[in-house]
Structures are given as C-alpha cells and as structure tokens.
CHARMM-style PDB file with segment names, atoms N, HN, CA, C and O in Angstrom:
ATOM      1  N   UNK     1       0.847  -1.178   0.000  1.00  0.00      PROA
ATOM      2  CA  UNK     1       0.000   0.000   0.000  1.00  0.00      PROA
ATOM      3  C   UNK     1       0.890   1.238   0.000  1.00  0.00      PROA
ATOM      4  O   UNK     1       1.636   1.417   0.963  1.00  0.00      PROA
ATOM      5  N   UNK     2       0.863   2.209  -1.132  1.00  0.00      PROA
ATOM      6  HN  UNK     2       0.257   2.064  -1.914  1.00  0.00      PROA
ATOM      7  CA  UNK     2       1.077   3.507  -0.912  1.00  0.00      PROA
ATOM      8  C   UNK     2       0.259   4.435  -0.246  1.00  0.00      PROA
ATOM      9  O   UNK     2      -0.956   4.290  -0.110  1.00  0.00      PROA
ATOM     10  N   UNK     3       1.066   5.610   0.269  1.00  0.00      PROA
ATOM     11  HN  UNK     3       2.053   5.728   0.159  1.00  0.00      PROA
ATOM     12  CA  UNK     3       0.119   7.118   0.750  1.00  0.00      PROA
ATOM     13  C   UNK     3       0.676   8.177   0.700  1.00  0.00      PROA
ATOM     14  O   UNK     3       1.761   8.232   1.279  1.00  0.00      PROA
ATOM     15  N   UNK     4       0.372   8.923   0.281  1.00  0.00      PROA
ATOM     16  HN  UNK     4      -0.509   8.878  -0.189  1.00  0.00      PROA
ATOM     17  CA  UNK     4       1.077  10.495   0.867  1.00  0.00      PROA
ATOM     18  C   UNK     4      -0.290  11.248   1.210  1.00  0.00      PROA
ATOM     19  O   UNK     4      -1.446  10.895   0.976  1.00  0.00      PROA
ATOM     20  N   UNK     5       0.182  12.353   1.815  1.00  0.00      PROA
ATOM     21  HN  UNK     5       1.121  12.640   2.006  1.00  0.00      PROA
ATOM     22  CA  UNK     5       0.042  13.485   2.699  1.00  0.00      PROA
ATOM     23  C   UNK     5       0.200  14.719   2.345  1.00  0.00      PROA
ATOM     24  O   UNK     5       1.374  14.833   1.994  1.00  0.00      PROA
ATOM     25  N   UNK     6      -0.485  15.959   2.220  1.00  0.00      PROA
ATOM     26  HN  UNK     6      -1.439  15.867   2.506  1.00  0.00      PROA
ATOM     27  CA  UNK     6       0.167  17.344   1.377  1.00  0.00      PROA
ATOM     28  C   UNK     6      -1.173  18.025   2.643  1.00  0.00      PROA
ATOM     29  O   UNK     6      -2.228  17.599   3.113  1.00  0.00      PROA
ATOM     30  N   UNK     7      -0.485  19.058   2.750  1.00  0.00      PROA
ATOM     31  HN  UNK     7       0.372  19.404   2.368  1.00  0.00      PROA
ATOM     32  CA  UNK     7      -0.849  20.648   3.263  1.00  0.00      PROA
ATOM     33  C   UNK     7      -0.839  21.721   2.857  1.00  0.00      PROA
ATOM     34  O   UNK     7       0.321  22.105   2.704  1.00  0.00      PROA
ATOM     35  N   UNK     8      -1.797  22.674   2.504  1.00  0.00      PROA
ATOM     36  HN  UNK     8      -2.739  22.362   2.628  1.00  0.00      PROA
ATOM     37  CA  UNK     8      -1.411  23.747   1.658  1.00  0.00      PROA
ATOM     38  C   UNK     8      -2.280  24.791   2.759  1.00  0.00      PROA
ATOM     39  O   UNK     8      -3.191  24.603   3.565  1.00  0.00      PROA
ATOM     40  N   UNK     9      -1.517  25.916   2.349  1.00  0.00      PROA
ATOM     41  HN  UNK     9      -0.777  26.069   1.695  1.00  0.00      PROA
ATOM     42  CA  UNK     9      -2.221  27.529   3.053  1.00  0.00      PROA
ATOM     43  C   UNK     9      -3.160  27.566   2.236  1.00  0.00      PROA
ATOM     44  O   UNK     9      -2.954  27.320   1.048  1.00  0.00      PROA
ATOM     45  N   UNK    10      -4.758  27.979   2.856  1.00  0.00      PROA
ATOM     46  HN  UNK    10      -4.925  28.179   3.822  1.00  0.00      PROA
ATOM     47  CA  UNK    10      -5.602  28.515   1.430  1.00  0.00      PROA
ATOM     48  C   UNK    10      -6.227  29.514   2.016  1.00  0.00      PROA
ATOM     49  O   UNK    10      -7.444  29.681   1.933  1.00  0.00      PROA
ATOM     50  N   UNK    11      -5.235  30.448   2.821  1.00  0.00      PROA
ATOM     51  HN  UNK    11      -4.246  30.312   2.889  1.00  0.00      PROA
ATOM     52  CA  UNK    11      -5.532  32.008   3.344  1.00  0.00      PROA
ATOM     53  C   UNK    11      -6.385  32.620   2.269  1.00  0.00      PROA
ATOM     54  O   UNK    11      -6.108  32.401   1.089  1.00  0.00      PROA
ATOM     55  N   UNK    12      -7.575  33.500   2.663  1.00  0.00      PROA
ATOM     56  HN  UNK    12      -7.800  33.678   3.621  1.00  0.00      PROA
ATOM     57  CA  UNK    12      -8.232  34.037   1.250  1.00  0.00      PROA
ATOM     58  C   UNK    12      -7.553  35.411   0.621  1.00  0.00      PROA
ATOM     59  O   UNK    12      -7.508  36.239   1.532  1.00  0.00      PROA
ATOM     60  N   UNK    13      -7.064  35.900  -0.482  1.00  0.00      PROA
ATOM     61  HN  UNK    13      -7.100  35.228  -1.222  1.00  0.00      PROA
ATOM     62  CA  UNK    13      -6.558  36.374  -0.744  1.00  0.00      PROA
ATOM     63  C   UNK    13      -6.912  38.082  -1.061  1.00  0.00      PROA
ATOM     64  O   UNK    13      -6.098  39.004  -1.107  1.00  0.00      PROA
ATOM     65  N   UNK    14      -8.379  38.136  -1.251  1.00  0.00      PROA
ATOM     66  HN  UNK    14      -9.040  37.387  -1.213  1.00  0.00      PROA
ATOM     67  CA  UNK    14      -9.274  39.677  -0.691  1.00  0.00      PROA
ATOM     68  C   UNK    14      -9.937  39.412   0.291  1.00  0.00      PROA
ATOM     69  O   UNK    14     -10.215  38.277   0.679  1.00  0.00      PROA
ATOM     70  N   UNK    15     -10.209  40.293   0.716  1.00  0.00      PROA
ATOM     71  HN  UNK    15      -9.984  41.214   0.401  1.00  0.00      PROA
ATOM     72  CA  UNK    15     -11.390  40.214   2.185  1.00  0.00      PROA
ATOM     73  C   UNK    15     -12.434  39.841   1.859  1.00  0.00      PROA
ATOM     74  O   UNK    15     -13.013  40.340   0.894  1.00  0.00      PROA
ATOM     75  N   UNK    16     -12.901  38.946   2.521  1.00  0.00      PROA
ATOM     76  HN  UNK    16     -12.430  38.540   3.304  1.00  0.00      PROA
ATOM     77  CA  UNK    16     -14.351  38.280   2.815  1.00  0.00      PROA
ATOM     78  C   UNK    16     -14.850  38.307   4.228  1.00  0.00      PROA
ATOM     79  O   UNK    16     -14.271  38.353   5.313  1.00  0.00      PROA
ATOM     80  N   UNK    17     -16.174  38.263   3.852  1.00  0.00      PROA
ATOM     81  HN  UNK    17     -16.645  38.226   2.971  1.00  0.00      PROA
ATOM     82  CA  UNK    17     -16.774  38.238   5.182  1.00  0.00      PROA
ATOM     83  C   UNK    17     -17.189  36.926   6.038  1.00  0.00      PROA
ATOM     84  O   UNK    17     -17.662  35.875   5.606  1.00  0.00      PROA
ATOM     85  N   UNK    18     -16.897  37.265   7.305  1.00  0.00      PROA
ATOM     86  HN  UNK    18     -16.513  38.119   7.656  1.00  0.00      PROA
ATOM     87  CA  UNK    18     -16.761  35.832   7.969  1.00  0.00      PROA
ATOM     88  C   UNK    18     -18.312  35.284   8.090  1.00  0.00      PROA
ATOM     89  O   UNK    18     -19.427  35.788   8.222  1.00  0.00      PROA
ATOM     90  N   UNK    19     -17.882  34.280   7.999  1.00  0.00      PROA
ATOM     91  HN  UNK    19     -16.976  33.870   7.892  1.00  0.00      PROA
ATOM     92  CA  UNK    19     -19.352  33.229   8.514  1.00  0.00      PROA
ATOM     93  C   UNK    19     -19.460  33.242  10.063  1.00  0.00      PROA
ATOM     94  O   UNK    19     -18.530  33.174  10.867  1.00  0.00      PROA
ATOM     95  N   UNK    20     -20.942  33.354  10.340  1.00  0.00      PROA
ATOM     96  HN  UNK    20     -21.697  33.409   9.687  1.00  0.00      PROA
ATOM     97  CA  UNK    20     -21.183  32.744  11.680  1.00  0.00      PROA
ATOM     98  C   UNK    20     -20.907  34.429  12.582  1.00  0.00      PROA
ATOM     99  O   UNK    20     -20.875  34.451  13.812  1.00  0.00      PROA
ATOM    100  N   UNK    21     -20.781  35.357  11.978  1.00  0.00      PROA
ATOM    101  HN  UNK    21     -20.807  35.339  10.978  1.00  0.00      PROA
ATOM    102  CA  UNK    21     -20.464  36.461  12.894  1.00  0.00      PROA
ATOM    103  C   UNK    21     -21.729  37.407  11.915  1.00  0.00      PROA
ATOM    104  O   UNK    21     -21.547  38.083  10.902  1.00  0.00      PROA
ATOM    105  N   UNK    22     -22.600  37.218  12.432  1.00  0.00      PROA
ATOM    106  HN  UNK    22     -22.747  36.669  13.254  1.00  0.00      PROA
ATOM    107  CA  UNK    22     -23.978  38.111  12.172  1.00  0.00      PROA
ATOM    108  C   UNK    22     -23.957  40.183  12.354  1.00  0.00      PROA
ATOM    109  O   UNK    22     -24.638  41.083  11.861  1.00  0.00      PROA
ATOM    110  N   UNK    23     -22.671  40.127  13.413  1.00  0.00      PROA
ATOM    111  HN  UNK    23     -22.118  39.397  13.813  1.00  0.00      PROA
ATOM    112  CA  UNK    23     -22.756  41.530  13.646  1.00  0.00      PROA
ATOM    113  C   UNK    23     -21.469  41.795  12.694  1.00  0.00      PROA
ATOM    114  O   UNK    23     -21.399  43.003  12.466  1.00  0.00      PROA
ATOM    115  N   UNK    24     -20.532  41.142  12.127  1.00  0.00      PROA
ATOM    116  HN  UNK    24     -20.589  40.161  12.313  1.00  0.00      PROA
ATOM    117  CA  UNK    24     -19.861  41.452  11.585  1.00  0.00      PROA
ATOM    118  C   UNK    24     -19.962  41.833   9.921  1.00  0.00      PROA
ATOM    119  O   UNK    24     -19.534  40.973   9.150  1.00  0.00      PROA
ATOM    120  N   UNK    25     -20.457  42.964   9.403  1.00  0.00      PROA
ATOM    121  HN  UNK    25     -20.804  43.663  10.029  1.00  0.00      PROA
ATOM    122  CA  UNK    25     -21.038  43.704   8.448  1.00  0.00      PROA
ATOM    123  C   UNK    25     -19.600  43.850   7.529  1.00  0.00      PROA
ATOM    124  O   UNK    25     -19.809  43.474   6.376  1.00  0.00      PROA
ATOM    125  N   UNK    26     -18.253  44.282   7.746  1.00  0.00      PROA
ATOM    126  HN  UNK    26     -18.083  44.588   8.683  1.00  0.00      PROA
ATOM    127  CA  UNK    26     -17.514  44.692   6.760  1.00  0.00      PROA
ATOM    128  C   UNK    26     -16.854  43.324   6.687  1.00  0.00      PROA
ATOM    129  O   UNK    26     -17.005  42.443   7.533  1.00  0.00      PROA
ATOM    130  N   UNK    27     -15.860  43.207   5.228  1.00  0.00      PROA
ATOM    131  HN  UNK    27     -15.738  43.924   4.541  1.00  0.00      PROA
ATOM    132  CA  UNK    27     -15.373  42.272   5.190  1.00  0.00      PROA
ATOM    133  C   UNK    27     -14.143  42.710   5.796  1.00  0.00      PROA
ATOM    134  O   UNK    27     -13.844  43.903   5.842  1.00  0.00      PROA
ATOM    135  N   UNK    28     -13.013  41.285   6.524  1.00  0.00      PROA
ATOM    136  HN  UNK    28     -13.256  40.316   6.487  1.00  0.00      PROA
ATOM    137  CA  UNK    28     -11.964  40.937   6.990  1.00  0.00      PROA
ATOM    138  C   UNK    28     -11.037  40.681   5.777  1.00  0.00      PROA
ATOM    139  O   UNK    28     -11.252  40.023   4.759  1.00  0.00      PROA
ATOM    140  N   UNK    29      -9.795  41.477   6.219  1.00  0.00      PROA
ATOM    141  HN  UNK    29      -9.620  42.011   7.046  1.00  0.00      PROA
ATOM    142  CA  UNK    29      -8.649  41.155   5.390  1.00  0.00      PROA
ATOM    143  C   UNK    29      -7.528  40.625   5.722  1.00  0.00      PROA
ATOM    144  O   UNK    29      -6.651  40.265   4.938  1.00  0.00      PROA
ATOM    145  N   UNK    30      -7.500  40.532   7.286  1.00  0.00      PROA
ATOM    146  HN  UNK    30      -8.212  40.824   7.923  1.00  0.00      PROA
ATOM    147  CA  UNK    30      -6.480  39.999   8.050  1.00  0.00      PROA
ATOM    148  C   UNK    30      -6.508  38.533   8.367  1.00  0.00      PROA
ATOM    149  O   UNK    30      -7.640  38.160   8.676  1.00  0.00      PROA
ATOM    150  N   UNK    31      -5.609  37.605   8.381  1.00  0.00      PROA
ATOM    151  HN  UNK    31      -4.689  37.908   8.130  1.00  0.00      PROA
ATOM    152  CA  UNK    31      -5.382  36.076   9.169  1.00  0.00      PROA
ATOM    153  C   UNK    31      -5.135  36.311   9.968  1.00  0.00      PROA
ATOM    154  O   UNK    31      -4.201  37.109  10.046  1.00  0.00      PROA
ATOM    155  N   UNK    32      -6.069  35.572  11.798  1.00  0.00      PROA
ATOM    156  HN  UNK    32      -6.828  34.924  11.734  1.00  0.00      PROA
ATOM    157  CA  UNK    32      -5.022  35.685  12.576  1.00  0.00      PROA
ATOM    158  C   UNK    32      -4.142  34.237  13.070  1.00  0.00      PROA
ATOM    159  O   UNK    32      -3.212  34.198  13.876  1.00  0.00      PROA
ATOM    160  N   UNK    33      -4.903  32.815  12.134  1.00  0.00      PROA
ATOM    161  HN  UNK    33      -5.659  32.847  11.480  1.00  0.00      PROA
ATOM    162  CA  UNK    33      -3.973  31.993  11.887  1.00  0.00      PROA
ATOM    163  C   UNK    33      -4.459  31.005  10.573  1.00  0.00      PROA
ATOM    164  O   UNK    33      -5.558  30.477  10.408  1.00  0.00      PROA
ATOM    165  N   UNK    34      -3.184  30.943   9.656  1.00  0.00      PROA
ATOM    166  HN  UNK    34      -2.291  31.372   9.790  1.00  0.00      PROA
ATOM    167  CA  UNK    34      -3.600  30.409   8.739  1.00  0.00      PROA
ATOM    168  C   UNK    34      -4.605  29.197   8.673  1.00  0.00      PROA
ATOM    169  O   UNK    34      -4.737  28.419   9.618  1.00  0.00      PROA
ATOM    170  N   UNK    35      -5.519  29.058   7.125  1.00  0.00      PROA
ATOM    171  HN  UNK    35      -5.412  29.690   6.357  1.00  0.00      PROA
ATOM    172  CA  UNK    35      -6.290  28.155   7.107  1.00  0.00      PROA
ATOM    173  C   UNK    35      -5.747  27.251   6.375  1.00  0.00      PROA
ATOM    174  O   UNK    35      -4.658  27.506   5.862  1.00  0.00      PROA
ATOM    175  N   UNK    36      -6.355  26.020   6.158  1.00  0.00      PROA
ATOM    176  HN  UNK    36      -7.240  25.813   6.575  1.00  0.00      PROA
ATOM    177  CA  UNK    36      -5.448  24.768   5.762  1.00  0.00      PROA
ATOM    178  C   UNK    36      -6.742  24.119   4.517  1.00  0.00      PROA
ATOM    179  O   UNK    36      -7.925  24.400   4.324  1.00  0.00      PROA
ATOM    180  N   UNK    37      -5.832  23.212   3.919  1.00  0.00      PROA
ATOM    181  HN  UNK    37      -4.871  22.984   4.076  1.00  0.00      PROA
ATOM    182  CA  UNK    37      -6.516  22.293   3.425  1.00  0.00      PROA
ATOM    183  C   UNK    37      -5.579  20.764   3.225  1.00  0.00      PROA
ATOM    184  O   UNK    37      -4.485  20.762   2.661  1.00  0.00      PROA
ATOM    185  N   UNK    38      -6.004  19.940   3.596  1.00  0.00      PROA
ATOM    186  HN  UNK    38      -6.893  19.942   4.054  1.00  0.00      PROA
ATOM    187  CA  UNK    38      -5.298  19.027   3.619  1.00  0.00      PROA
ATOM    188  C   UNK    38      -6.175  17.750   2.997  1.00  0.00      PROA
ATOM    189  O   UNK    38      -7.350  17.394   3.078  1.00  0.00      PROA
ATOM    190  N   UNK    39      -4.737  17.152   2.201  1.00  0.00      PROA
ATOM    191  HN  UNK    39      -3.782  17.441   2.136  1.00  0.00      PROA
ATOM    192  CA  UNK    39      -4.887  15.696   1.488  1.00  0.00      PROA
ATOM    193  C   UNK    39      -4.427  14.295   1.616  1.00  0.00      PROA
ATOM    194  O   UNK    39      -3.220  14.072   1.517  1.00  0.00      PROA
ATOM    195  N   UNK    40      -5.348  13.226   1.849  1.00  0.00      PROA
ATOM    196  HN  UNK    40      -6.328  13.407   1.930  1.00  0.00      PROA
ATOM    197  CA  UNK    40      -4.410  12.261   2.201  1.00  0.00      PROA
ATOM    198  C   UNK    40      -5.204  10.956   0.957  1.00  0.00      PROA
ATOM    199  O   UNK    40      -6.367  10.588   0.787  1.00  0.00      PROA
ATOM    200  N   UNK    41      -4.058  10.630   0.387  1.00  0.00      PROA
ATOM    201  HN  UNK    41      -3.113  10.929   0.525  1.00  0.00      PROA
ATOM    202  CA  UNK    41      -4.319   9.788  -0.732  1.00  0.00      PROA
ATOM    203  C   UNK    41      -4.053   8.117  -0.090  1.00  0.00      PROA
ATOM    204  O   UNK    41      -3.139   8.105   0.734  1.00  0.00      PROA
ATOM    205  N   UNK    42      -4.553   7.056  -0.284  1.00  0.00      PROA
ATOM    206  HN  UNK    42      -5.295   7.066  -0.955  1.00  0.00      PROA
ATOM    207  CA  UNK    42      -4.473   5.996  -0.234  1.00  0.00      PROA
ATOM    208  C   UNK    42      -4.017   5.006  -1.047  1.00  0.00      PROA
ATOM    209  O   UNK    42      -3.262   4.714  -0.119  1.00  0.00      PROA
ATOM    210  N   UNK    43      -3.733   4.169  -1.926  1.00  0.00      PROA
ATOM    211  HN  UNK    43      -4.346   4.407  -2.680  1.00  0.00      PROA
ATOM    212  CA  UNK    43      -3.214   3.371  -3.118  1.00  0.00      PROA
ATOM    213  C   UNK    43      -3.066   2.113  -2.810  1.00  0.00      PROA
ATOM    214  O   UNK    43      -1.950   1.979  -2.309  1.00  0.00      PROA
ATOM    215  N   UNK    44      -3.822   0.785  -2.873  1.00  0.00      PROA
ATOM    216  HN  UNK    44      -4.729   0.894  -3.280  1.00  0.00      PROA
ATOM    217  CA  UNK    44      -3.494  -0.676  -2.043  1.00  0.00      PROA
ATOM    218  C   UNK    44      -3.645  -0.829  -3.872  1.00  0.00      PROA
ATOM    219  O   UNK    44      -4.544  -1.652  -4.045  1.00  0.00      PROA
ATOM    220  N   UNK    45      -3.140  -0.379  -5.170  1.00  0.00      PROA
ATOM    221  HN  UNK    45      -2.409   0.289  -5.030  1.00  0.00      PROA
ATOM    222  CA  UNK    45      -2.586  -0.933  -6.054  1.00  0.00      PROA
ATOM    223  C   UNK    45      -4.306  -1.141  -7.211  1.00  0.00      PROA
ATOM    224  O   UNK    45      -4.357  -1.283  -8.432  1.00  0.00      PROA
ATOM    225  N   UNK    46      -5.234  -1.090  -6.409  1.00  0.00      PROA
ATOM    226  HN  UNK    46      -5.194  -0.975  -5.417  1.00  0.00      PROA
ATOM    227  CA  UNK    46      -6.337  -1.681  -7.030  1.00  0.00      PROA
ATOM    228  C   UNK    46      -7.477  -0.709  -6.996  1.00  0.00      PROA
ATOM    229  O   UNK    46      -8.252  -0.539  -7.937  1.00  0.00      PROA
ATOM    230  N   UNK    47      -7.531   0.003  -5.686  1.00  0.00      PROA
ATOM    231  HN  UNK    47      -6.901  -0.135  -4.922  1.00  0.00      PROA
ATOM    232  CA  UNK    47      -8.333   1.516  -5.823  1.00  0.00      PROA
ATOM    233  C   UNK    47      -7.329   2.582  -5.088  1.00  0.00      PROA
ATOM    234  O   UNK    47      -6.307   2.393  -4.427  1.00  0.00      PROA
ATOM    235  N   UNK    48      -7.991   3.722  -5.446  1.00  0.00      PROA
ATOM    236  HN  UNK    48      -8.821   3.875  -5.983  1.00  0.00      PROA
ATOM    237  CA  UNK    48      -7.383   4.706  -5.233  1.00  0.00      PROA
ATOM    238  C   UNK    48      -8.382   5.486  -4.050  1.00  0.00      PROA
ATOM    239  O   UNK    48      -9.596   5.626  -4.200  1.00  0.00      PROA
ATOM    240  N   UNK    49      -7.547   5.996  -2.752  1.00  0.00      PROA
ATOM    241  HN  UNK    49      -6.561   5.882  -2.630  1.00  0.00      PROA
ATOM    242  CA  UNK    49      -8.673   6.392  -2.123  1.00  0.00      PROA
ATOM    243  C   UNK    49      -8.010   8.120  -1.668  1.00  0.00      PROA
ATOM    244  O   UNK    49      -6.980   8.340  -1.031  1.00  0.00      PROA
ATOM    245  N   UNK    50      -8.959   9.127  -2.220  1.00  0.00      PROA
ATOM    246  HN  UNK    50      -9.795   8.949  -2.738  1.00  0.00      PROA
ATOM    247  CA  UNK    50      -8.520  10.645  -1.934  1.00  0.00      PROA
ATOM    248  C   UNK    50      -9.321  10.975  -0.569  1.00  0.00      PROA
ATOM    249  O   UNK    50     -10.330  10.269  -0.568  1.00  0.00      PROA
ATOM    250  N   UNK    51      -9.267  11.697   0.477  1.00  0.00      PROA
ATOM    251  HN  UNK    51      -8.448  12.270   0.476  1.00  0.00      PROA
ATOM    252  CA  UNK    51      -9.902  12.560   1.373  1.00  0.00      PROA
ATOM    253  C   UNK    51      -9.513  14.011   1.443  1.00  0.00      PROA
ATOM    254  O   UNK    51      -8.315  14.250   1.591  1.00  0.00      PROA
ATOM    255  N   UNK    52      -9.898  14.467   1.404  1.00  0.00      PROA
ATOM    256  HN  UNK    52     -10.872  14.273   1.283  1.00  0.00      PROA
ATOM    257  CA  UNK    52      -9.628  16.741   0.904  1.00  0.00      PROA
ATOM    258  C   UNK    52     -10.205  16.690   2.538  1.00  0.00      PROA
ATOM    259  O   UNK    52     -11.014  15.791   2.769  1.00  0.00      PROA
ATOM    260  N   UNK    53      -9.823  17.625   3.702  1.00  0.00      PROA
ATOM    261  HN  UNK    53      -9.166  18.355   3.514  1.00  0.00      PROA
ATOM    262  CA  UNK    53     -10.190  18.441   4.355  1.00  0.00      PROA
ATOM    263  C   UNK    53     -10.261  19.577   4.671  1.00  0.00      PROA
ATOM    264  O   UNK    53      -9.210  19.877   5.237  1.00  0.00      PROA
ATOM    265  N   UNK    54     -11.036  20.528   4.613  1.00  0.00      PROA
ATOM    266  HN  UNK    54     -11.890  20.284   4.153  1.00  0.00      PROA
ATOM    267  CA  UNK    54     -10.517  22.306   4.561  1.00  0.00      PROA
ATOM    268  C   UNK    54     -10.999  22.740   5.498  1.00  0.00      PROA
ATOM    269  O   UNK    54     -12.111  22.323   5.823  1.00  0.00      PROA
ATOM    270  N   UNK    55     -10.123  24.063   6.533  1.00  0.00      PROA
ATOM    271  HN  UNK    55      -9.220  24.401   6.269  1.00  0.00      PROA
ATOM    272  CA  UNK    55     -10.964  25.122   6.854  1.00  0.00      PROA
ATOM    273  C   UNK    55     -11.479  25.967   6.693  1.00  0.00      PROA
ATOM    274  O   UNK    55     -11.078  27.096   6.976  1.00  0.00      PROA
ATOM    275  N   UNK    56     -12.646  25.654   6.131  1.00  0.00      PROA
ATOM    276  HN  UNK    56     -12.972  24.737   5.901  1.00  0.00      PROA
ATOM    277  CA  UNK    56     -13.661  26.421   5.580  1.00  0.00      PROA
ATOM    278  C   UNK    56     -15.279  25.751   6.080  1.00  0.00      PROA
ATOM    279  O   UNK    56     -15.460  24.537   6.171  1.00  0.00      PROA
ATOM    280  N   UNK    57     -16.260  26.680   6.341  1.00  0.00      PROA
ATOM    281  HN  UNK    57     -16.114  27.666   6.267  1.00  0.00      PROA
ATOM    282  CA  UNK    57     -17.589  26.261   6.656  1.00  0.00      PROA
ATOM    283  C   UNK    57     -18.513  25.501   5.078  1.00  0.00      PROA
ATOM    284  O   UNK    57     -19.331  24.589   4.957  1.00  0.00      PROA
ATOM    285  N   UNK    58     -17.852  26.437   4.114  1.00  0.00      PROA
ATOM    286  HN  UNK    58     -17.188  27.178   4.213  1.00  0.00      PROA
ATOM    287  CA  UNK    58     -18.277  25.515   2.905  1.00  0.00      PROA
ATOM    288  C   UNK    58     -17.407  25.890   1.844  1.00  0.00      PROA
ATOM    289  O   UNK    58     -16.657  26.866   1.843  1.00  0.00      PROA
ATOM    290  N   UNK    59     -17.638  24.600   0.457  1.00  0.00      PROA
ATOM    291  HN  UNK    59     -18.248  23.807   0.457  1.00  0.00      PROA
ATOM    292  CA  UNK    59     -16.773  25.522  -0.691  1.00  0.00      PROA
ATOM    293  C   UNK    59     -17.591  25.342  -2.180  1.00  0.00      PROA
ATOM    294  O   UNK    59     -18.108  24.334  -2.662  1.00  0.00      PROA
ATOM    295  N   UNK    60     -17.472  27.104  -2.849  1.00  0.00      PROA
ATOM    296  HN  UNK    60     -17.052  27.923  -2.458  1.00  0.00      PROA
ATOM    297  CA  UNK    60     -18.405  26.784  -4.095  1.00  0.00      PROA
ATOM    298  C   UNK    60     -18.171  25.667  -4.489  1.00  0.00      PROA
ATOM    299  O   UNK    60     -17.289  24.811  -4.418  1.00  0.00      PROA
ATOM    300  N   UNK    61     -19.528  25.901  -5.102  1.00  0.00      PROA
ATOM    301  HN  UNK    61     -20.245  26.596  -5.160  1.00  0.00      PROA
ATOM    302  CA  UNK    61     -20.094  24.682  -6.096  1.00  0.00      PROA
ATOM    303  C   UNK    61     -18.916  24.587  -7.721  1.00  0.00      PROA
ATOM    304  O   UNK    61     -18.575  23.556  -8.301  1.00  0.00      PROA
ATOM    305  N   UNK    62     -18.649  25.607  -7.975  1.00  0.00      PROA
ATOM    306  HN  UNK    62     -18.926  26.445  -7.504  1.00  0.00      PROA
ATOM    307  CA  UNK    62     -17.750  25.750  -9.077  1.00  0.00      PROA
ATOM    308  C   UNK    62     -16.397  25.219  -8.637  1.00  0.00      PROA
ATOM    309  O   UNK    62     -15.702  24.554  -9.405  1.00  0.00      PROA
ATOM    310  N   UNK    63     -16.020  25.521  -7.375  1.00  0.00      PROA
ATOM    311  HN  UNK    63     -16.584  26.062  -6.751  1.00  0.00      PROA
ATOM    312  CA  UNK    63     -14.655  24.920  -7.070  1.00  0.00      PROA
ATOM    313  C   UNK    63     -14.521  23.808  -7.074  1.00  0.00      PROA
ATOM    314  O   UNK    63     -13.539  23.261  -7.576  1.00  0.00      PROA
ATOM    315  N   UNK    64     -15.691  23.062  -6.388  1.00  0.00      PROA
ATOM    316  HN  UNK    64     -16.489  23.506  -5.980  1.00  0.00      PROA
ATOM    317  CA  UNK    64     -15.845  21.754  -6.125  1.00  0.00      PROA
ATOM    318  C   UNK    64     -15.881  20.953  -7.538  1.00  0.00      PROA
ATOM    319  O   UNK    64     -15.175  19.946  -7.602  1.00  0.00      PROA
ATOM    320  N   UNK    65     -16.781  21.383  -8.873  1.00  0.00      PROA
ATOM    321  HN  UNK    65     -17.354  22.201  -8.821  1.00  0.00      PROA
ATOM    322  CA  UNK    65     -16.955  20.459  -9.556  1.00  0.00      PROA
ATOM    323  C   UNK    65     -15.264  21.010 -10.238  1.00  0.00      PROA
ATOM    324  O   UNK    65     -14.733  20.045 -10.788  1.00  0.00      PROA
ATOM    325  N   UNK    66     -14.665  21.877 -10.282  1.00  0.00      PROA
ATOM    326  HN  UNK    66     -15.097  22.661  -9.836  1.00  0.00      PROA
ATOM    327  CA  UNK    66     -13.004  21.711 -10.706  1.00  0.00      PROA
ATOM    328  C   UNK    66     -12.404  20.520 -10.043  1.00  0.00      PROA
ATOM    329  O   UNK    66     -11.751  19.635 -10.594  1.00  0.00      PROA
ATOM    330  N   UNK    67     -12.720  20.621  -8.774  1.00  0.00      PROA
ATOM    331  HN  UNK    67     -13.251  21.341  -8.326  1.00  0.00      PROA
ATOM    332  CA  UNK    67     -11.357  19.873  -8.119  1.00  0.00      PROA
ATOM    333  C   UNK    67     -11.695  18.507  -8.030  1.00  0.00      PROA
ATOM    334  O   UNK    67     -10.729  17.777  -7.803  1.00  0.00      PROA
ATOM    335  N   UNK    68     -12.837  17.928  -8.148  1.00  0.00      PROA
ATOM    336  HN  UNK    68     -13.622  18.520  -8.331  1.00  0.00      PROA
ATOM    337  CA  UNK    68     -13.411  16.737  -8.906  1.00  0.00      PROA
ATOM    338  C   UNK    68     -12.952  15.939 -10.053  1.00  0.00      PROA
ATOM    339  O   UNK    68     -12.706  14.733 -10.074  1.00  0.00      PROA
ATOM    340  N   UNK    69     -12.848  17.135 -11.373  1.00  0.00      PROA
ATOM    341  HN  UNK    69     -13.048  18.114 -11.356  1.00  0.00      PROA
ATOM    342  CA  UNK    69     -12.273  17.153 -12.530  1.00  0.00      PROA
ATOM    343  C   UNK    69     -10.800  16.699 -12.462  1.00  0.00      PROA
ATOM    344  O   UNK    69     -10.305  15.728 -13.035  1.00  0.00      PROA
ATOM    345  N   UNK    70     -10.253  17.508 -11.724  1.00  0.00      PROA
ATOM    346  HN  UNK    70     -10.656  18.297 -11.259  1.00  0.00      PROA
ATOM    347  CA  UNK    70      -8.699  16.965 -11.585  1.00  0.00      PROA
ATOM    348  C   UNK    70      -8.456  15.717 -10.695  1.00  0.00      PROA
ATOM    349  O   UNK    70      -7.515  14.931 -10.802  1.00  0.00      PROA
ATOM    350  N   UNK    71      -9.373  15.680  -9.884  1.00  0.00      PROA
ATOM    351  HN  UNK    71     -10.138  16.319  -9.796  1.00  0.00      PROA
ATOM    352  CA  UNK    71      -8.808  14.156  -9.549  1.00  0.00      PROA
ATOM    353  C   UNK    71      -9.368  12.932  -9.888  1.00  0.00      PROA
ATOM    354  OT1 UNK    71      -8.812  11.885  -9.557  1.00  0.00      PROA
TER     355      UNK     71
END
C-alpha cells in the first residue's frame, strides 16, 4: 500500500466576510492563523482512495466540480 500526505495555506486572498459572525457587516482582510486544506491519498494498487479536508464552513459549487475534474 502507498500514501502520501500534502498541506497547503488557502488564506483568502481579498477580504471576505466571515461566517457565523452576524454583527460582523464589513469584510476581513487579516489572518489571525492560517487556514489549511489538507490531502491524504491511499493506493493498495487496485483503488485509489482521496480525502480533501478544509478550513472552511463551505466551498463553491464551481470549485468543487473543478477539483473533482482533476482528480
């Protein structure tokens, strides 16, 4: 069985506005600790098994059917 492991920063790169903060009206441009997304691939030679985890509350629908595409 193969596996690897990858981590990437996916800090947002203009300000957005946070989720879950109702009084918070302007968007945020600051990190005060990076967000992640992480991959862990599986390989026993016969299937292939991907898991994506992100911090994020959700992710477009457009991103999603990309990153589908590529894997």
């Amino acid at each position: 069985m193969r596996y690897a492991f990858k981590q990437f920063v996916i800090n947002p790169i203009e300000p957005v506005k946070q989720a879950g903060h109702i009084q918070q009206v302007d968007p945020v441009s600051e990190v005060h600790d990076d967000l992640h997304a992480r991959v862990l691939m599986l390989d026993d030679n016969d299937r292939i098994f991907i898991h994506v985890s992100c911090d994020l509350l959700g992710i477009r629908y457009d991103f999603e059917k990309q990153l589908e595409e590529k894997l």
